[in-house]
Every structure is written in C-alpha cells, then in structure tokens.
C-alpha positions as CSV (number, residue, x, y, z in Angstrom):
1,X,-104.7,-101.1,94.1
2,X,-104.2,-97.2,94.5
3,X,-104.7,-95.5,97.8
4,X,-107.5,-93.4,97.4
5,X,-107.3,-91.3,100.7
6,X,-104.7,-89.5,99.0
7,X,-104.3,-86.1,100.2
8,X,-105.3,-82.3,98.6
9,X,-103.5,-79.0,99.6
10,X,-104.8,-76.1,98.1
11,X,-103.3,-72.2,98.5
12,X,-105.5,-69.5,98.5
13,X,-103.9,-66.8,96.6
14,X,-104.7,-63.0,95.7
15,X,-104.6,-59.3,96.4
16,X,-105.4,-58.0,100.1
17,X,-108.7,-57.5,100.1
18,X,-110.0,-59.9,97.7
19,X,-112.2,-61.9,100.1
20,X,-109.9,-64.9,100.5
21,X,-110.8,-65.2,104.1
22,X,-114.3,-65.1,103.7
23,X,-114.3,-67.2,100.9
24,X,-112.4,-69.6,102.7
25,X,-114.4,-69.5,106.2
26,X,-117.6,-69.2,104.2
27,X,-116.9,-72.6,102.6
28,X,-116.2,-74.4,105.8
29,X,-118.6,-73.0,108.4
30,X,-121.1,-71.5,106.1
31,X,-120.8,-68.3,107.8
32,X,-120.5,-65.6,106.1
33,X,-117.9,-63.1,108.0
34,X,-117.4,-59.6,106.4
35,X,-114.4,-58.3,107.6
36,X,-111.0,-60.3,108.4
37,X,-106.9,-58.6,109.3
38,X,-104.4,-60.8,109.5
39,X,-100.7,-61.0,109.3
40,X,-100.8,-64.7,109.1
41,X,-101.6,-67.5,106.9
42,X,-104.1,-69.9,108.1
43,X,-104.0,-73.6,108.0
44,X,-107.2,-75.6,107.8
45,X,-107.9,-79.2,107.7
46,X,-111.0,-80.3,106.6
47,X,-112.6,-83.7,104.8
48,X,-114.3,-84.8,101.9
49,X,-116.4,-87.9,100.6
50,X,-116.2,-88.0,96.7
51,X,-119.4,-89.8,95.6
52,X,-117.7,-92.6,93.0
53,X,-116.3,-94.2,96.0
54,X,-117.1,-92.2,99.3
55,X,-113.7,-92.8,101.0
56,X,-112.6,-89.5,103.1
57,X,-109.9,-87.7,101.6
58,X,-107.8,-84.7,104.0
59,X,-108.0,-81.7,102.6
60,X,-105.8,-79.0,103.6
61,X,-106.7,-75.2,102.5
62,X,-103.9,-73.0,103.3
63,X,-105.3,-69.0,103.4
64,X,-102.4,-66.6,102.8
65,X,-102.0,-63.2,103.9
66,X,-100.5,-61.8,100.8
67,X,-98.1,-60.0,103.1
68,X,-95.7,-58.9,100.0
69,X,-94.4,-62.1,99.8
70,X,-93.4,-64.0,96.8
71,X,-95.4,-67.4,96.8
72,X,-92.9,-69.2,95.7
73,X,-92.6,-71.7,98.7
74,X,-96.3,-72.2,98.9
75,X,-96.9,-72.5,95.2
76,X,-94.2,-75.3,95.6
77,X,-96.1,-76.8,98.8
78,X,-99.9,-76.9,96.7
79,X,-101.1,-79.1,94.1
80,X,-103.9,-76.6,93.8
81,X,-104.8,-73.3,93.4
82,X,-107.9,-71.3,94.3
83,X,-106.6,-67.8,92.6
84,X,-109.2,-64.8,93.2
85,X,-109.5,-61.3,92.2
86,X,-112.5,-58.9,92.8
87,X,-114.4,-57.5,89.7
88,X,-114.5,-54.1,91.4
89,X,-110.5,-54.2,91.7
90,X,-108.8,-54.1,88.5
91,X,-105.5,-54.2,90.5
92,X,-106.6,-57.3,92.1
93,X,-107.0,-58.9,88.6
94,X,-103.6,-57.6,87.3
95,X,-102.3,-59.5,90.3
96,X,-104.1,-62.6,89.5
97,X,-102.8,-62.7,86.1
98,X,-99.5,-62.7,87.8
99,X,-100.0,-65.5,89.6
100,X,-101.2,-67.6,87.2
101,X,-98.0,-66.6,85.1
102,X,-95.7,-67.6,88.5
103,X,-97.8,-71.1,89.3
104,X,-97.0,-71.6,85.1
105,X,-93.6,-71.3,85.6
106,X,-93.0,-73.0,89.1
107,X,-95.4,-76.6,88.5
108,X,-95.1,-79.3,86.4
109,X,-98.3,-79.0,84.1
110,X,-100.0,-82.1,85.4
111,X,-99.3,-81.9,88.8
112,X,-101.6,-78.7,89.6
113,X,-105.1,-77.7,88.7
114,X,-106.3,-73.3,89.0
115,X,-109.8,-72.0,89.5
116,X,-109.9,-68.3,89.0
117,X,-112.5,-66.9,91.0
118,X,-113.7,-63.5,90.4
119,X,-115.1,-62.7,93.9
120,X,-117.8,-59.6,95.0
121,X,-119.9,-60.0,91.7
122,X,-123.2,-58.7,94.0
123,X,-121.2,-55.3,93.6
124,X,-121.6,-55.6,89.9
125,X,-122.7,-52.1,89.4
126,X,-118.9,-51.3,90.1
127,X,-118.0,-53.8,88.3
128,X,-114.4,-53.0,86.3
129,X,-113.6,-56.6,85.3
130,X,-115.3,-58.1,82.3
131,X,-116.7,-61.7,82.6
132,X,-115.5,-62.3,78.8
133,X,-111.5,-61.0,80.2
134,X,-111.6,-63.4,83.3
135,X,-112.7,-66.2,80.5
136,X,-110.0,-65.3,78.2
137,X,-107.5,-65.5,81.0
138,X,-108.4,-68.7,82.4
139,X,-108.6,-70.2,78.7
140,X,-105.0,-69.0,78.1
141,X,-104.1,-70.7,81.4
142,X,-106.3,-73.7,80.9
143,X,-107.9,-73.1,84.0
144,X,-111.8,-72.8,85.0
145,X,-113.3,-69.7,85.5
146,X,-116.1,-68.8,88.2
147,X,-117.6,-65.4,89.6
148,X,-119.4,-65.4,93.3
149,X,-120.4,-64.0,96.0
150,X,-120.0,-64.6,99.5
151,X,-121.7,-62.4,101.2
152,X,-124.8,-63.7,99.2
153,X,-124.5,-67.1,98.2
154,X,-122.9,-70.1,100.5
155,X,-123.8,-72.6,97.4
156,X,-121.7,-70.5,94.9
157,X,-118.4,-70.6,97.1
158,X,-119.4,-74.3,97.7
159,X,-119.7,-75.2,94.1
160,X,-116.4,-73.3,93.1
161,X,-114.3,-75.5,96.3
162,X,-116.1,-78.9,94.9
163,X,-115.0,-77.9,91.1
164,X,-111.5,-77.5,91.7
165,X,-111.5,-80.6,94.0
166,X,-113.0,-82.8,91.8
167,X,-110.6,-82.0,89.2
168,X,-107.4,-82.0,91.1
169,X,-108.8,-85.5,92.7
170,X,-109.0,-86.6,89.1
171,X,-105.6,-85.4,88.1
172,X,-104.6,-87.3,90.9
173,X,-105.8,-90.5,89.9
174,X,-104.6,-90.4,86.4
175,X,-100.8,-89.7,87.2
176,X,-100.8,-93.1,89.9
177,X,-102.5,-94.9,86.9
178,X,-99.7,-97.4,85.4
179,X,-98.3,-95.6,82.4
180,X,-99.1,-98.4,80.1
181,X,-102.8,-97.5,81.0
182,X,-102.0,-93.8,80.9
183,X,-101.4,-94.8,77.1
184,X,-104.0,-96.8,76.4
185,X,-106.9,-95.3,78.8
186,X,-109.0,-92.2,78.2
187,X,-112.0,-92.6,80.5
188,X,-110.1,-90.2,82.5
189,X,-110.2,-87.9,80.2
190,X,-113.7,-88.6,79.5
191,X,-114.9,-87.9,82.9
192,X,-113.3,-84.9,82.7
193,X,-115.1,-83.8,79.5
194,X,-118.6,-85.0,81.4
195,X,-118.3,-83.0,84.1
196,X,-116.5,-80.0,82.6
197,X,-117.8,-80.3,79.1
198,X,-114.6,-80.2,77.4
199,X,-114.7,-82.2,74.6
200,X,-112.7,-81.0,71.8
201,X,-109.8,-78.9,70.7
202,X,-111.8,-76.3,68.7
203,X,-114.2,-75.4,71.7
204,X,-111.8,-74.0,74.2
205,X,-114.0,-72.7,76.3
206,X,-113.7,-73.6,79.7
207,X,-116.8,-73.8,82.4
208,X,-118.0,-70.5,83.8
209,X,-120.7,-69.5,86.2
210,X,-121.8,-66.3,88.1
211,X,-123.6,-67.4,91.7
C-alpha cells in the first residue's frame, strides 16, 4: 500500500514586493503583517490533515527573497509552485510570466502543479492587471488562477494554499499508482474534474476566484 505521509515542498516565487511574505505568514499564523525586508529565504514546516484519509502530511513552504537570483536550484528543489504578482504592478506580472516560462522548461510536466496568485486586489482601483489576462496566462500554462487579499481576507490566502495542495497531493498519488492502473484508472482524473471542474477539452477554463 502507498505511503500516504508523503511529503509537499512548495516555493514561493515573485517580484520584490509582491506580498510573498505576508501571504506566506498570513496563511500560517493568520496574522496579517504589512511590511517584511529580508535578504533571506525562509524555511517553514508546517502540517496538514487531508479529509479522504486524515493522515498528516509535512509540508514545507520555502519563501524566497527574489534577491536577483535565478531560481533554478529551488525550482529544481519544489514539486510546487505558489507564483504571485500584484494587480497594481504590471512588472510584477511580466515577471510571473517568466517564471512560469522557467518552471515549464525546468519540470517534468507531471511532477509539479502552479497557482498564480494575483495578490493586493483590495487596491483594485489601481488596478493594471486584467482578471481575463491572469486567466489567459494560467490557461496557457495549465495552471489555476486566483486573486486575494491579505491584508483583508485570511480565508482567501487559505483557500488558494489548500487548492494548490490538494492538487499537488493528487498528482502525487496518481504517479505512485502502478502504471498498469495509471492505464486503466481515471477516478483520479475524475476527482480532479470534481473539485476543479475540469471536465473536458473544449472548456479550458481553469478555476478562478477573487477573495
């Protein structure tokens, strides 16, 4: 039988300034602080029950600095990727779009899973990235696509952490299936599609939400 308390590292990726930090420290302490300078990635270990069979699994969420470095090594290190821009920095979504470009190039297709996460969207009357440009990006990169805030909403930053781990943890289980049931099983795939309503080819459209 598989060993379920298989482990998730996740990278925090983006522009200086985006909010990674707060988005981070927001989702584990459900605190919301404002303002963060570091020189450093950060390194935190946390745990999570998934409901279908409530066994712990270690999660470790690696914050980077983006202090002009390439990513490469951690891009390597991560089987997923919380990418984030801010709608009120174009720049920041340029630089995204980068990312997801380098993480293309660098993984294995099923061995990773992306959330782009526009952050700041309380600021949206400065808004100067579309909602329907974000979609289109993370539908080229077959990744999902959420907009938050953290200052505002600690269910928001907690919804777009349990979406990307609830994918990666089923990515995970489907490549330690045998591959003679990786031929002939879909209910993967199908619990997939029920919680991220993907269900066909022609609707590309993967799941969005402003919080």
């Amino acid at each position: 039988m598989t060993n379920l308390s298989t482990k998730i590292k996740i990278a925090i990726l983006g522009k200086h300034q985006v909010g990674k930090s707060a988005i981070t420290v927001r989702y584990l302490t459900k605190r919301f602080i404002g303002e963060y300078s570091s020189a450093n990635d950060f390194l935190y270990k946390h745990s999570v029950n998934f409901e279908e069979n409530h066994v712990p699994v270690e999660i470790e969420i690696l914050d980077t600095c983006s202090n002009g470095c390439s990513y490469d090594e951690v891009i390597r290190w991560a089987d997923s990727f919380l990418v984030i821009y801010s709608i009120v920095d174009r720049d920041s979504f340029c630089e995204a779009e980068k990312l997801l470009k380098k993480i293309s190039k660098l993984k294995l297709p099923s061995y990773y899973t992306i959330l782009l996460l526009g952050s700041k969207n309380d600021l949206e009357h400065s808004r100067t990235v579309s909602v329907s440009e974000a979609q289109e990006t993370s539908l080229n990169y077959n990744c999902q696509f959420l907009e938050v805030s953290a200052a505002e909403s600690y269910s928001g930053v907690q919804l777009a952490f349990h979406s990307l781990l609830k994918e990666t943890r089923s990515s995970q289980l489907h490549r330690n299936l045998p591959i003679r049931r990786k031929l002939g099983v879909n209910s993967v795939s199908k619990a997939l599609g029920n919680i991220f309503g993907k269900n066909s080819k022609a609707d590309r459209k993967r799941p969005s939400l402003s919080i």
